[in-house]
ZADO-1210 file (C-alpha; in nm, 4 decimals, padded with zeros to 6 digits):
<atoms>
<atom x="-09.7261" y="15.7180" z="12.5810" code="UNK" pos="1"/>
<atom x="-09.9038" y="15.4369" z="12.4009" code="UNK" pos="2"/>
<atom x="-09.9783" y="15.6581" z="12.1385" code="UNK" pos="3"/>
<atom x="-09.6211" y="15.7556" z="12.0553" code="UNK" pos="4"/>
<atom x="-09.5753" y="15.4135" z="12.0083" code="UNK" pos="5"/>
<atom x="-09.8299" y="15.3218" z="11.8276" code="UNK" pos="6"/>
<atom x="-09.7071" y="15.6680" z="11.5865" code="UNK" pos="7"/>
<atom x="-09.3776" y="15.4564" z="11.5840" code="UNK" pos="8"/>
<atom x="-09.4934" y="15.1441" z="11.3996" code="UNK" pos="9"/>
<atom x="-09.6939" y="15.3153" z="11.1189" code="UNK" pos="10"/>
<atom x="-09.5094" y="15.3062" z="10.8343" code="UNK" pos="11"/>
<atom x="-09.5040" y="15.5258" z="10.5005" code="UNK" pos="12"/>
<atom x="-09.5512" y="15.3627" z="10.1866" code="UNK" pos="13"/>
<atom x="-09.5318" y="15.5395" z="09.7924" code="UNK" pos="14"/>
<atom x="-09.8312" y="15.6288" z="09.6517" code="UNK" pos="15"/>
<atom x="-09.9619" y="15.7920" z="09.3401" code="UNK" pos="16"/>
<atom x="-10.2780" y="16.0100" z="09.3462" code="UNK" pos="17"/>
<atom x="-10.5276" y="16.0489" z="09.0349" code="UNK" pos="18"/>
<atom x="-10.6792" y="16.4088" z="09.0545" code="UNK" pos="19"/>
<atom x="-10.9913" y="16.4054" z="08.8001" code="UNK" pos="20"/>
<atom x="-10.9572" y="16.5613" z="08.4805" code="UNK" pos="21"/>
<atom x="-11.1855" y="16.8523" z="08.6005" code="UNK" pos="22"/>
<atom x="-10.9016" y="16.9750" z="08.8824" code="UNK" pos="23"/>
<atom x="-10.6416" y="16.9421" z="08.6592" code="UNK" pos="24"/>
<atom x="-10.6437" y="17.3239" z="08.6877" code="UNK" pos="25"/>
<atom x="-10.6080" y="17.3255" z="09.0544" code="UNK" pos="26"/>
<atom x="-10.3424" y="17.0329" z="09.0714" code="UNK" pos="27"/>
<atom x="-10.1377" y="17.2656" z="09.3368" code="UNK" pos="28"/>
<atom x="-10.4185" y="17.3186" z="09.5583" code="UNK" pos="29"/>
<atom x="-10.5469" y="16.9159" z="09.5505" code="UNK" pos="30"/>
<atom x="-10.1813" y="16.8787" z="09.6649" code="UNK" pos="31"/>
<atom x="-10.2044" y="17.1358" z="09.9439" code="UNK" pos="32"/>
<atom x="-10.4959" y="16.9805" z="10.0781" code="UNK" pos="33"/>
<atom x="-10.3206" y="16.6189" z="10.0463" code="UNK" pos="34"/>
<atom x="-10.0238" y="16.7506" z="10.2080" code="UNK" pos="35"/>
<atom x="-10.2490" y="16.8809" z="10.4948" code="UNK" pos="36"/>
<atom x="-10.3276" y="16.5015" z="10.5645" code="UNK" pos="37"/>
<atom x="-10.0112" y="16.3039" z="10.5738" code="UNK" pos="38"/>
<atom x="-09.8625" y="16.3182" z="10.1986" code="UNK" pos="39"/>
<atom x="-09.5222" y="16.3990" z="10.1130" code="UNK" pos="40"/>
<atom x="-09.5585" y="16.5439" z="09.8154" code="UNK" pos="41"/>
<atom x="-09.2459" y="16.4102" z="09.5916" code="UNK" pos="42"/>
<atom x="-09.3546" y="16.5154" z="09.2080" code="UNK" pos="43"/>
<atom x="-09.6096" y="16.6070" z="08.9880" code="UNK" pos="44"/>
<atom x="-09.7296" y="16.4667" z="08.6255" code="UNK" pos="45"/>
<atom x="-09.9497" y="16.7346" z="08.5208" code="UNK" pos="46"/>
<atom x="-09.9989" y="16.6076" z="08.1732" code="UNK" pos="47"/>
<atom x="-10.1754" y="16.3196" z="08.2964" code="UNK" pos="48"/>
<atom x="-10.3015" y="16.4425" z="08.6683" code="UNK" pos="49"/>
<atom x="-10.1259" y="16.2786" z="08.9013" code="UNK" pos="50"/>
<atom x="-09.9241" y="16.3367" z="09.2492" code="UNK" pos="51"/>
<atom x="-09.6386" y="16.0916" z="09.3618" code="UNK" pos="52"/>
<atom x="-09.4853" y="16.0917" z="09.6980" code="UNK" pos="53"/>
<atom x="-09.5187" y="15.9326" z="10.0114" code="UNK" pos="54"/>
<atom x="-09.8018" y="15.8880" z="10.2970" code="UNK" pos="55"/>
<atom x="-09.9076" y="15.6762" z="10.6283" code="UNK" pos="56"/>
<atom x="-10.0930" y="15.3537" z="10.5224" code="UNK" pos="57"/>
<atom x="-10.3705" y="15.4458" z="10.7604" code="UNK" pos="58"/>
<atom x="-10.4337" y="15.7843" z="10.6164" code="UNK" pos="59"/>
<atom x="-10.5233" y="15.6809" z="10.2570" code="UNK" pos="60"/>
<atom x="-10.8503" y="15.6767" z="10.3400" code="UNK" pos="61"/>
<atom x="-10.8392" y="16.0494" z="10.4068" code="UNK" pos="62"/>
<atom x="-10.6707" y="16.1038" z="10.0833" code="UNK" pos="63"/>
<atom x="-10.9272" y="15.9607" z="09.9078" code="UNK" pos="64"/>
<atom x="-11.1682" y="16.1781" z="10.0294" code="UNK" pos="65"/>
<atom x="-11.0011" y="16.5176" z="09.8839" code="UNK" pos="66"/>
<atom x="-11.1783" y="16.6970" z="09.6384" code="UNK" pos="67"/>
<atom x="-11.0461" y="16.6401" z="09.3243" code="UNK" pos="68"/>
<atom x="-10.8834" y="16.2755" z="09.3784" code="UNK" pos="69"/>
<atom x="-11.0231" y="15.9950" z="09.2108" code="UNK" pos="70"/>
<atom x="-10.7708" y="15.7668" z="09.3152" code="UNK" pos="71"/>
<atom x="-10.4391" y="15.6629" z="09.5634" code="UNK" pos="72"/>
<atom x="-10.2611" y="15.4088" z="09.4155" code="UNK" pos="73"/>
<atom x="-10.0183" y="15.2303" z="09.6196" code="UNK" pos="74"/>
<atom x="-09.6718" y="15.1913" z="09.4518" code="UNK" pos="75"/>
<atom x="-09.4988" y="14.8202" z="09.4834" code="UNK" pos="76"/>
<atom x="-09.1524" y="14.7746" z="09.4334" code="UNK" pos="77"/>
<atom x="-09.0659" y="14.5215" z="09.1315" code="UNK" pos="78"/>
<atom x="-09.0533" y="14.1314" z="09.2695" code="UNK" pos="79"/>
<atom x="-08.7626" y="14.0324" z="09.1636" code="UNK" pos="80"/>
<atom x="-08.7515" y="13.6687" z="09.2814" code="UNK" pos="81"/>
<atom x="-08.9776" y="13.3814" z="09.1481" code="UNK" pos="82"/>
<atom x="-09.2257" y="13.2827" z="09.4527" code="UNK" pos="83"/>
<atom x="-09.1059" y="12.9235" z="09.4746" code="UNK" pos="84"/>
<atom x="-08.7673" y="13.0944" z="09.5392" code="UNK" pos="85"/>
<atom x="-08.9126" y="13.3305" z="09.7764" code="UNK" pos="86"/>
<atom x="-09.1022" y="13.0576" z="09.9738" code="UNK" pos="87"/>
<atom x="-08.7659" y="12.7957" z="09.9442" code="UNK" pos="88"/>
<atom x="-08.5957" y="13.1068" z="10.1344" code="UNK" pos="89"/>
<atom x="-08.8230" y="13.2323" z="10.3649" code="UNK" pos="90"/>
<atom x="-09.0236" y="12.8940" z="10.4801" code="UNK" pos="91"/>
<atom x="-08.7982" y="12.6250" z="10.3481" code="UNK" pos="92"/>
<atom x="-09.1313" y="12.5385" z="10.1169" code="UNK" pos="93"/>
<atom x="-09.0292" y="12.3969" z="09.7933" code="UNK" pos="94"/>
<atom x="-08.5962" y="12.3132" z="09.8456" code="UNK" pos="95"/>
<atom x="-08.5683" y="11.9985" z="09.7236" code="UNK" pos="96"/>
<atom x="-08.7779" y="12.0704" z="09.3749" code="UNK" pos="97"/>
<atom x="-08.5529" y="12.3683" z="09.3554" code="UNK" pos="98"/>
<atom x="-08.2591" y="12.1683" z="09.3957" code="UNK" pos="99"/>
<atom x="-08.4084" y="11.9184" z="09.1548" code="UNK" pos="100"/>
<atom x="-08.4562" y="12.1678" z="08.9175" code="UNK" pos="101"/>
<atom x="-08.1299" y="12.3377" z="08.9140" code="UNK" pos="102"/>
<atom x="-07.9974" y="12.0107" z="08.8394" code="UNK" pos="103"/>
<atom x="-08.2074" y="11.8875" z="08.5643" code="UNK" pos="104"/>
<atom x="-08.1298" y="12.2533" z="08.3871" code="UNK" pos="105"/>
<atom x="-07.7426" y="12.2349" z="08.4231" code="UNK" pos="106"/>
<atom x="-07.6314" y="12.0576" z="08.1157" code="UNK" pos="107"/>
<atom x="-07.4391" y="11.7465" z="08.1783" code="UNK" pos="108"/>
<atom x="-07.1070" y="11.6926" z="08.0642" code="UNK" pos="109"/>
<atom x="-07.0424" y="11.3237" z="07.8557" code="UNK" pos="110"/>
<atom x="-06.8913" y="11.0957" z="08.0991" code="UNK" pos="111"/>
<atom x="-06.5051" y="11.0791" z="08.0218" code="UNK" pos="112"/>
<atom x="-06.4083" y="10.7699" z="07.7803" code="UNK" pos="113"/>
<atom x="-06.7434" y="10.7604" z="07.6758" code="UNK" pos="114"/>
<atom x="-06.7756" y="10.6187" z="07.2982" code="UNK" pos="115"/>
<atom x="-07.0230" y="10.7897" z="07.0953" code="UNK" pos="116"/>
<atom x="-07.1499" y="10.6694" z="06.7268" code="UNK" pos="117"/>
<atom x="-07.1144" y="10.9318" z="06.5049" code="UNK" pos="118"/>
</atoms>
């Protein structure tokens, strides 16, 4: 029982695999044996030796120790907030420099019957 659960919180994450230049010739069988650990195999880049798909955090280790695989990459998804905007969010770090900030970069209109020397 608790190791179903413990089964439950692993999560999968992307990852791209660099099979040496030498097994480039056996790329289907380096993914056979990486799909006998864990991977999901998604695609492969033959022209430049790699494997894309998805496996268990805790099983990269094993991955790493296929025949063949010089590397397991894992993939990130683009950030696509600032941090100070990710810790103003998340933490409330940072709001009132934020705030400061979006008003300095607002442009100002003139002040209405405003003289101005031309």
């Amino acid at each position: 029982m608790h190791r179903d659960r413990r089964r439950e919180r692993r999560f999968r994450v992307n990852v791209a695999i660099a099979v040496a230049d030498e097994s480039r010739h056996s790329l289907r069988e380096v993914a056979a044996a990486c799909c006998a650990l864990g991977f999901e195999h998604a695609a492969t880049l033959s022209d430049i030796g790699v494997l894309t798909g998805t496996a268990f955090i805790d099983e990269l280790a094993g991955l790493r120790s296929v025949p063949g695989v010089i590397a397991v990459e894992i993939s990130r998804a683009p950030r696509t907030q600032t941090l100070p905007q990710t810790l103003a969010r998340n933490y409330g770090v940072g709001e009132p420099d934020l705030k400061a900030r979006a008003n300095t970069s607002t442009p100002r209109a003139a002040p209405s019957g405003s003289t101005r020397n031309r």
